[in-house]
N, C-alpha and C positions, 0 to 999 in steps of 0.2 A: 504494500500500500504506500501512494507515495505522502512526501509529509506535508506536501498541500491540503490533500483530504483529509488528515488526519488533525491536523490544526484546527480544520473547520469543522468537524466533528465535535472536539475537544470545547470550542467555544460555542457549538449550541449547545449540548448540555449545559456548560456554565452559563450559558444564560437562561438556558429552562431554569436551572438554579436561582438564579439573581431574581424573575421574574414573581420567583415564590416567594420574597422577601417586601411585607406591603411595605409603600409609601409611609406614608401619616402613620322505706323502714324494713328492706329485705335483703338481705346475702346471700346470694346464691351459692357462695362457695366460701369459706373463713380464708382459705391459705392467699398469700400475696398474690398478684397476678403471673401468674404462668405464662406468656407469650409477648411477645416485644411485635409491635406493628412499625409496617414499612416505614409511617414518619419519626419511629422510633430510631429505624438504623439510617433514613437519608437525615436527620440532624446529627446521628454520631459522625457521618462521613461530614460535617460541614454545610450538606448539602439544601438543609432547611434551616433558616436562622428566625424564622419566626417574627413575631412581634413583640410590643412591649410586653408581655408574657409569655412568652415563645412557642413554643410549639403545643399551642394547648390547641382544645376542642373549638374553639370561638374561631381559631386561625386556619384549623384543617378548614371548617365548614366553608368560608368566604370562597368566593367564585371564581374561576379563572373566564380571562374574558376575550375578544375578539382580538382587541391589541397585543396582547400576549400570544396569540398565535402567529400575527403578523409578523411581530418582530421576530420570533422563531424563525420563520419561515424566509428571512431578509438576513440573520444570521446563517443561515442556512447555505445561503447564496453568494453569502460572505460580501452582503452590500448593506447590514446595519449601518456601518459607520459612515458611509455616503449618506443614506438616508437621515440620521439623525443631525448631518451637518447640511441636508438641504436648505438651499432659502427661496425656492419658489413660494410664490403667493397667492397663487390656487390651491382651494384643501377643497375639502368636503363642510360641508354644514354646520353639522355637529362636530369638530376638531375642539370646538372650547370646551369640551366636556374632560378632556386631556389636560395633562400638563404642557408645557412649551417645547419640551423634547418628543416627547410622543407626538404632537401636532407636527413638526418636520416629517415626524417618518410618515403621518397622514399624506402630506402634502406633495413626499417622495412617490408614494403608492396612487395618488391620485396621478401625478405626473406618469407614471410607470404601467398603465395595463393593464399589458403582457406577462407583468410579474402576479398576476391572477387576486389581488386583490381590487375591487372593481367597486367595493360597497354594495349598500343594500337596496339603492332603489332611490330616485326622488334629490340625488346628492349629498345622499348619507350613510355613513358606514358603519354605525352603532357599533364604537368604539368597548364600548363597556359591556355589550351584550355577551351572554354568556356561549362559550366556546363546547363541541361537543365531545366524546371520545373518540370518534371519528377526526375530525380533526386532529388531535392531539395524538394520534395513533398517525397520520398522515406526518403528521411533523417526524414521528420518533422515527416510523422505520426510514424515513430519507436521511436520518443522524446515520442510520445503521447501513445505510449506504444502496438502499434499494428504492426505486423512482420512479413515485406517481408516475399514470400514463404509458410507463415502458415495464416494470415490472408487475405492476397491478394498475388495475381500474379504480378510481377514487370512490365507486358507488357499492366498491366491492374490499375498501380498504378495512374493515377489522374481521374481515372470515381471511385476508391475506396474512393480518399483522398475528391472529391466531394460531399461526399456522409457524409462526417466529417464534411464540412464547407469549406475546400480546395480548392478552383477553380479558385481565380481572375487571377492567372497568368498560368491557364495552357494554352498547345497548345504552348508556347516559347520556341522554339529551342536552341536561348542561353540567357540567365536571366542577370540582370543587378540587381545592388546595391538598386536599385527602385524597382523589383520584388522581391529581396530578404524581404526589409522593409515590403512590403503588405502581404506575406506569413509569416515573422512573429506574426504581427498583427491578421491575421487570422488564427494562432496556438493559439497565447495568450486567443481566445476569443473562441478555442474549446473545449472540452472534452477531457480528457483521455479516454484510454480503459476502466478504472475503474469506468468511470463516473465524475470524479473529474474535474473541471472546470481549464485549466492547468495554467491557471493567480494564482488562489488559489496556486498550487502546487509550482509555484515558489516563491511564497511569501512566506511560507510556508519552500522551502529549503535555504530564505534567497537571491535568484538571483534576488528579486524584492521587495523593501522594503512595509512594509504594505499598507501605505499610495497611492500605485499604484494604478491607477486608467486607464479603457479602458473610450474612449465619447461614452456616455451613449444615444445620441440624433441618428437624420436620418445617413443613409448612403445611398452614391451612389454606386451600382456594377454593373461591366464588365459583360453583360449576352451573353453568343456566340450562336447565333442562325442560324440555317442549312441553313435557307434561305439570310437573312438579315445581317448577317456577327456579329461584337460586338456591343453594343447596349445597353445604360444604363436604369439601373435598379434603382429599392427604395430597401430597404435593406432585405423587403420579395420576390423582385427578381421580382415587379412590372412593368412594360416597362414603359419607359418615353416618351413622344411626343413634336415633335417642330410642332407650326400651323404657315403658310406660309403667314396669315394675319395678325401677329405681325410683319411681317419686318417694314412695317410703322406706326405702330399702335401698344405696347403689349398690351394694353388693350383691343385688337379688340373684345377678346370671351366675352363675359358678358352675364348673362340672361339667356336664355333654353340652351348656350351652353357649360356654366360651369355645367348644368344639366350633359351632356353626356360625357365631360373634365373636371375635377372637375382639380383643379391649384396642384402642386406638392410643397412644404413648407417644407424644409430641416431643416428649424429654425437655431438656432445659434451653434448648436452642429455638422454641417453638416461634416461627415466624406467620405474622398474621397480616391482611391486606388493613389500609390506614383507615380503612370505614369501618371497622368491628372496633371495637373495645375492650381492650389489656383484659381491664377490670373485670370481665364475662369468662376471662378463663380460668382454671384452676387444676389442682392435682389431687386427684385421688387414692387415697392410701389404703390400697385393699385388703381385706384382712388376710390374703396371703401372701401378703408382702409387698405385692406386685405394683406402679403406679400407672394410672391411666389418667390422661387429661380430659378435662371436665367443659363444658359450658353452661355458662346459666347453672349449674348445679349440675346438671345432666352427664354422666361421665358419655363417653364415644367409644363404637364399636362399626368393626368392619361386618361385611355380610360374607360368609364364605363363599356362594353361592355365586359374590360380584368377580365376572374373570377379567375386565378389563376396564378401562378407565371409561365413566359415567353407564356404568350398570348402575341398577337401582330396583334390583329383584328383594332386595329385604323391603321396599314400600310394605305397610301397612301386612305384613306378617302377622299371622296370628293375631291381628288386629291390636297388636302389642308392641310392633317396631316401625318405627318412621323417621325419615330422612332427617337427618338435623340442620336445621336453618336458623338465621339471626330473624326472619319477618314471621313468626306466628303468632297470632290473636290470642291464641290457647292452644293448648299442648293439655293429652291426659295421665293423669294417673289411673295406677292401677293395684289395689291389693285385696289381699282375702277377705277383709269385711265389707269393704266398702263397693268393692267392684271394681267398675270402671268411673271415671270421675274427672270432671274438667280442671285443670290448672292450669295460671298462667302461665306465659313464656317460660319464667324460670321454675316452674314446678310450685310454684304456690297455691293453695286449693283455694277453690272458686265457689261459693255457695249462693240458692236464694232463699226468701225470704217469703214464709208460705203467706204473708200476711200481705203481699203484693199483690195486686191486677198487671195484668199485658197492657206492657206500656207506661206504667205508671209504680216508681216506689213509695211506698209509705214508712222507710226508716230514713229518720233527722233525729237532730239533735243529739244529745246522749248515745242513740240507739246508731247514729253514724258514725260517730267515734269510736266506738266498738267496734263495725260491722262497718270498713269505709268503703267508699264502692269503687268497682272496677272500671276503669277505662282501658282498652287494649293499644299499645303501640304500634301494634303490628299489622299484619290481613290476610295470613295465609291460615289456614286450618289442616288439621292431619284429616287423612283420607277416611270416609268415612260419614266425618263429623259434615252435613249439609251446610254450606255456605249461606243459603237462602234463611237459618234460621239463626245468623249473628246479625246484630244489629245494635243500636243505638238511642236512647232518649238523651233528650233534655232534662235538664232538674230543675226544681225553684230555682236554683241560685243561678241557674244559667251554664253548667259543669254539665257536661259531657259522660253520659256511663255507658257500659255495654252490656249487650242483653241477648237471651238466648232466648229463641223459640218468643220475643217480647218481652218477658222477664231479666227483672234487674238482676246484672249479678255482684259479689262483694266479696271480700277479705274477711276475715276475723284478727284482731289484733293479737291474741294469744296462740296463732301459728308464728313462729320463729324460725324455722328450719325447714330446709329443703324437704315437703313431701307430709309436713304438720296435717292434720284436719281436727282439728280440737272443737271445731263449730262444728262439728255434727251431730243433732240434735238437739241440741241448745234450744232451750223454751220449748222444746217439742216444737220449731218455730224456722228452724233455720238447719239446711241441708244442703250435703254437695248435691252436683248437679252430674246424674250419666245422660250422654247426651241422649242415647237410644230410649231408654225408659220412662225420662222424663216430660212431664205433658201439661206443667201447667198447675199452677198453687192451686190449694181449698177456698182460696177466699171467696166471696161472694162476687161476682160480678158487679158491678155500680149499673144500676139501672140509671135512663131519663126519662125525666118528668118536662112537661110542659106548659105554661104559662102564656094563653092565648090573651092579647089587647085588644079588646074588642067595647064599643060603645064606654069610651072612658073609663075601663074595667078591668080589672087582674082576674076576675071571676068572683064564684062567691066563696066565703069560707076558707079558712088557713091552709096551706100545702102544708101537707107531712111526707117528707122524706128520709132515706136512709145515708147515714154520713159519707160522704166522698159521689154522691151519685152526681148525676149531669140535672143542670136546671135549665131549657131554654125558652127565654123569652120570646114570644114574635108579634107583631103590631100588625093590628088587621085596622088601624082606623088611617083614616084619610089625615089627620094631625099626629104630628110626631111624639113620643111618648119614649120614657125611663123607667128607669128602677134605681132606687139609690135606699139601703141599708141604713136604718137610722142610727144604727153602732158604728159602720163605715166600712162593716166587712165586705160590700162592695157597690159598684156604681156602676149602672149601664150608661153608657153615650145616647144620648138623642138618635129613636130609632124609627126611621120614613116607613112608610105603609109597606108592609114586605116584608121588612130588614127583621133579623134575629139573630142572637148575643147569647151565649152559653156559660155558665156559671156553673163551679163548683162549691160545696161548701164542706168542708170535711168535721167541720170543730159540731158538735150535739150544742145543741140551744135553739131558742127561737128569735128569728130573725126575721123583726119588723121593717116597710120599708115603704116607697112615698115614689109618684111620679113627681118631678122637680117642678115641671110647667104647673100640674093641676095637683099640688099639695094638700089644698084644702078640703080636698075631696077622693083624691084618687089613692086608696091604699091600699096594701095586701102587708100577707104573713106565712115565713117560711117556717115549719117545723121542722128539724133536724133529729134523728134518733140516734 
């Protein structure tokens, strides 16, 4: 390779480097974190310096943007430094959204084409707009020495770049500081065109002192499968498994069944892509001695049965083993009293509350500090579990819960540890949830009642209702008409011939109440039981 390319090689990386450097109550596992992520080892190489807090969570997240690929791709060409000392005075529109040196290189690329930056339309290049893996996969493999257009099709560039070592971050529409770190990392530890291992090459031009070194130990990879969505891998791209009879138990598989699961053992080297989370992993101290790396609590196991890289024959075994992933909603347990049984992500049990309606929870106060409710992170479900029956309310306060089959679901605060259900049966009132079996609390359904306005009239004689039912009002008169609670537990809006207003009441009392316009005359009365 001659040392022309190699130069230029050497200073795109560093400037993918530079470019990364901006301007301006459960444990799933006790032991310290088990695995080091990619922005872990590009800041030990130098190669991420972070911000005023360095290489934290705040900095992977932030965006990598269109100018960022441009300059790439103009180092690339080995005409950054032309462009950043342009002084034409034609740019694009939007260039003041830049600083003063990225506005030349604007004004260089407006001026230039042919060099395929062309902007977005209208005489704008939306400088700040976010860049995708595509891109950023188009930029690495021309570091690596192989060339849009002659060695691959640009429409065809991450099943090319895949095919190099390329992949954990394709399929992202816009990349983040976190994707950028795991695709360098997986540049570092490919090949050039020429064969050349490009960590060598950069040492080599000097971008990386000898002494650099990739972990040499396991790795975890992102594997995206057609059916099963993302789903982690061992570093030959082996599927991993969570078994559903570790929530209370990890030690549960032993004997013939690490025969057909053999345990997955990351050891101390465990390297992980920079969008997972250190803290998610952990090691398992098996009572035969043996260790096995954990997630989320979850220890990992291979499927004997998988012969090559993205088999995925252990799915949903015995309705007991499933692929392991970072995006699930719920994940179940499994033991001999209880059954089968929903937990979250990290194995923590999920219960409801028989005193609910679909749709609607009736623990607050005291009774949610206890029993806080669950919102999911995630969206994927194990096989089995129907998609159609997870879902979502709103609460009074305006908090987001999720719900199963309609039903709210919740924590208990006295589960502590991976695979806890201590809330099972509590008040005779509160139970895990299997998804198969389950169909729907005791409680009473909330009837509705109605309140026809008619001839300046709520009707005759008190309503008696049951606590939490539907109340709705509807206005049959040609003049508009209310309902307003003389205690203030609530107020209808002035309502036109037609129009009807639903009210709940949950609290037992009687609740008198007044049309605002015709006070003097127009009353009614709710009885609640």
């Amino acid at each position: 390779m001659n040392g022309k390319r190699l130069g230029r090689l050497g200073l795109l990386l560093a400037l993918c480097f530079a470019m990364l450097v901006p301007a301006g109550v459960y444990a799933a596992d006790a032991a310290a974190p088990a695995a080091t992520t990619d922005a872990d080892t590009a800041a030990k190489l130098g190669l991420l310096l972070g911000d005023g807090n360095g290489v934290d969570a705040a900095y992977l997240a932030k965006s990598a943007t269109r100018i960022q690929a441009a300059i790439i791709s103009l180092r690339l060409q080995g005409r950054l430094t032309e462009a950043t000392a342009y002084q034409g005075t034609g740019n694009f529109a939007d260039a003041g959204s830049v600083g003063k040196s990225n506005q030349a290189v604007l004004a260089f690329l407006k001026a230039h084409p042919e060099l395929g930056w062309n902007g977005t339309g209208g005489n704008t290049f939306m400088p700040l707009a976010n860049i995708s893996s595509q891109q950023l996969y188009k930029v690495l493999l021309e570091a690596l020495g192989y060339r849009s257009g002659t060695d691959f099709d640009y429409a065809k560039t991450e099943s090319y770049a895949a095919g190099k070592g390329l992949d954990q971050i394709a399929g992202a529409a816009s990349i983040t500081n976190a994707h950028i770190a795991t695709a360098l990392i997986e540049a570092l530890a490919a090949n050039a065109s020429d064969g050349m291992p490009y960590m060598a090459m950069l040492q080599a031009s000097g971008v990386l002192p000898a002494s650099a070194a990739l972990p040499g130990g396991e790795r975890i990879r992102l594997h995206r499968d057609a059916k099963l969505g993302t789903l982690f891998a061992d570093k030959a791209g082996r599927t991993l498994y969570f078994f559903t009879k570790d929530a209370p138990d990890p030690n549960s598989c032993t004997g013939d069944c690490l025969k057909s699961w053999p345990i997955y053992d990351g050891g101390e080297d465990l390297q992980i892509p920079a969008t997972l989370n250190a803290a998610d992993f952990g090691v398992l101290q098996r009572t035969d001695g043996t260790t096995q790396t954990t997630y989320k609590g979850w220890p990992l196991y291979y499927f004997a049965k998988d012969q090559k890289a993205g088999d995925t024959l252990g799915e949903a075994v015995g309705g007991v083993w499933f692929v392991a992933k970072q995006s699930y909603a719920a994940m179940l347990g499994t033991s001999a009293t209880l059954g089968n049984y929903l937990t979250d992500a990290a194995g923590r049990t999920l219960y409801y509350f028989d005193k609910d309606t679909q749709g609607k929870s009736n623990c607050a106060g005291d009774c949610l500090a206890n029993w806080p409710a669950y919102t999911a992170s995630g969206s994927d479900l194990p096989t089995g579990v129907n998609a159609a029956d997870w879902g979502t309310i709103t609460r009074a306060d305006g908090s987001k819960q999720s719900t199963f089959k309609g039903y709210p679901l919740y924590y208990f605060v006295k589960d502590v540890k991976h695979g806890d259900a201590l809330g099972q049966n509590v008040g005779g009132v509160w139970f895990v949830v299997d998804p198969v079996k389950f169909a729907g609390t005791t409680a009473p359904v909330p009837k509705t009642y109605h309140i026809d306005i008619k001839n300046y009239s709520f009707g005759s004689g008190p309503l008696t209702v049951e606590a939490g039912s539907s109340i709705v009002f509807t206005n049959f008169d040609d003049m508009k008409h209310n309902a307003v609670a003389v205690n203030g537990a609530f107020a209808l809006p002035l309502l036109a011939k037609g129009d009807s207003y639903t009210i709940t009441l949950d609290k037992p009392g009687t609740y008198d109440y007044y049309c605002e316009p015709h006070k003097a005359f127009m009353t009614g009365q709710i009885i609640v039981k």
